[in-house]
Steps between C-alpha positions, in 0.01 A plus 500: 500500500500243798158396608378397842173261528371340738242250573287391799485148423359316831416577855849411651816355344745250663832704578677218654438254271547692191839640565629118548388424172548815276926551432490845360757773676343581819545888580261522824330300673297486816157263645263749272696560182747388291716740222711327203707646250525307238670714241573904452198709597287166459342402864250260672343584827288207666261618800377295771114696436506320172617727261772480217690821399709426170718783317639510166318144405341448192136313460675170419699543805277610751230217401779241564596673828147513616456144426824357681341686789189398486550166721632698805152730491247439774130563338586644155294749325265384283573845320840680554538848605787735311627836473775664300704767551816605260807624637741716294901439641779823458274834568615796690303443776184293626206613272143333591258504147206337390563107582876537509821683644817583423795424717855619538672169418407118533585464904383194583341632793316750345345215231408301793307718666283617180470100472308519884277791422388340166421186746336650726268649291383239387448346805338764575264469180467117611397573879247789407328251267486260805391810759204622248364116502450487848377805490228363247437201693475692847267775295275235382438362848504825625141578265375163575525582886323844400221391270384207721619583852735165518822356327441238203735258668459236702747455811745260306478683199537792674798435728661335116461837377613653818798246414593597153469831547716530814799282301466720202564830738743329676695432158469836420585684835828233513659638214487864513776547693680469113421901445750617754791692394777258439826587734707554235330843465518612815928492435527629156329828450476432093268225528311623785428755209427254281320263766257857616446561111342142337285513842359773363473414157353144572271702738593182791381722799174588364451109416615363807279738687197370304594180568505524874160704475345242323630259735372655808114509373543125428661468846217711644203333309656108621474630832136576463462150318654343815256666768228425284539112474590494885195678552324226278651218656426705833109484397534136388611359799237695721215396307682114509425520897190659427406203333644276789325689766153442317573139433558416842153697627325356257660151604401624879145578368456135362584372807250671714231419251565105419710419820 
């Protein structure tokens, strides 16, 4: 039975550069994601968000894949991401189970698009795992802020973390468009059946929507990070001329006394 897996294995992977080098029969092909056929019912799907979707490859062969494609990745996992999902060719009709379908015949089509909902959840797997951390990190600061009444970071620390954290989300928020319906669906009514169904059985929606939740607060909580250091550079520079108003009365005091 003909096996889909497939593996976030960096943060980004270099389209451009990778179809110039790699010579295998190129199917489809746009600026996100690539589709080969390199034999009967065996298929490699490169996407731009760093994931590799390989079907009907054994161990031996995926390592080697995965290793040829490592130069064109852009910060590579130190620890790959995978799911599998098994996909039975010739039934009746399309029949979702337990980690698997079965499908009418081996349209290419059809083995494509189980190929992109495999991928994307994974990616999905990988950016939940990057939400949830900045949702850690913000939490921590958030406690800090409400144990001792002030953040635990100094301004360039701060606005570093303000930094990171805003690239991360941007990272993120830049690649979702990937879980829209592709328009192939929208024209053939079969795998618009087949596109509505592994949504549902990879539960995407409900992920996504966590995603941008999670998002938000960390959107929301930077916010508050931001007023709070302009407020402390605010204070800072007030009690700077503070400081210069004193000098110079005090300097005007001297005067009167020993002039």
């Amino acid at each position: 039975m003909p096996k889909v897996v497939s593996y976030q294995i960096a943060d980004s992977i270099d389209i451009r550069q990778f179809r110039q080098a790699f010579t295998a029969p190129l199917s489809h092909a746009d600026s996100d994601e690539l589709f080969y056929e390199v034999a009967e019912n065996k298929c490699i799907y490169v996407f731009r968000y760093g994931v590799v979707s390989l079907l009907n490859h054994d161990d031996v062969e995926a390592t080697a894949f995965l290793k040829i494609i490592h130069e064109y990745c852009r910060n590579p996992l130190p620890a790959r991401l995978s799911d599998e999902f098994e996909i039975e060719l010739g039934g009746d009709r399309i029949v979702f189970g337990y980690n698997k379908i079965s499908i009418p015949d081996d349209g290419t089509e059809m083995l494509r698009l189980i190929m992109l909902h495999v991928s994307q959840s994974v990616a999905l797997d990988h950016f939940e795992a990057q939400t949830n951390r900045l949702l850690e990190e913000t939490n921590f600061h958030t406690q800090v802020l409400e144990q001792k009444g002030k953040l635990d970071l100094g301004g360039t620390a701060l606005k570093k973390y303000i930094g990171k954290t805003l690239n991360l989300k941007n990272r993120i928020t830049e690649h979702l468009y990937i879980f829209d319906s592709p328009e192939e669906t929208w024209e053939n009514e079969e795998l618009g059946r087949l596109d509505t169904g592994l949504k549902k059985t990879f539960d995407l929606q409900a992920r996504f929507r966590t995603i941008e939740e999670g998002l938000a607060i960390v959107k929301e909580n930077l916010e508050l990070f931001r007023d709070l250091l302009q407020h402390r550079q605010s204070n800072f520079l007030e009690w700077i001329i503070i400081l210069l108003i004193l000098v110079e009365v005090v300097n005007l005091f001297v005067e009167k006394i020993w002039g």
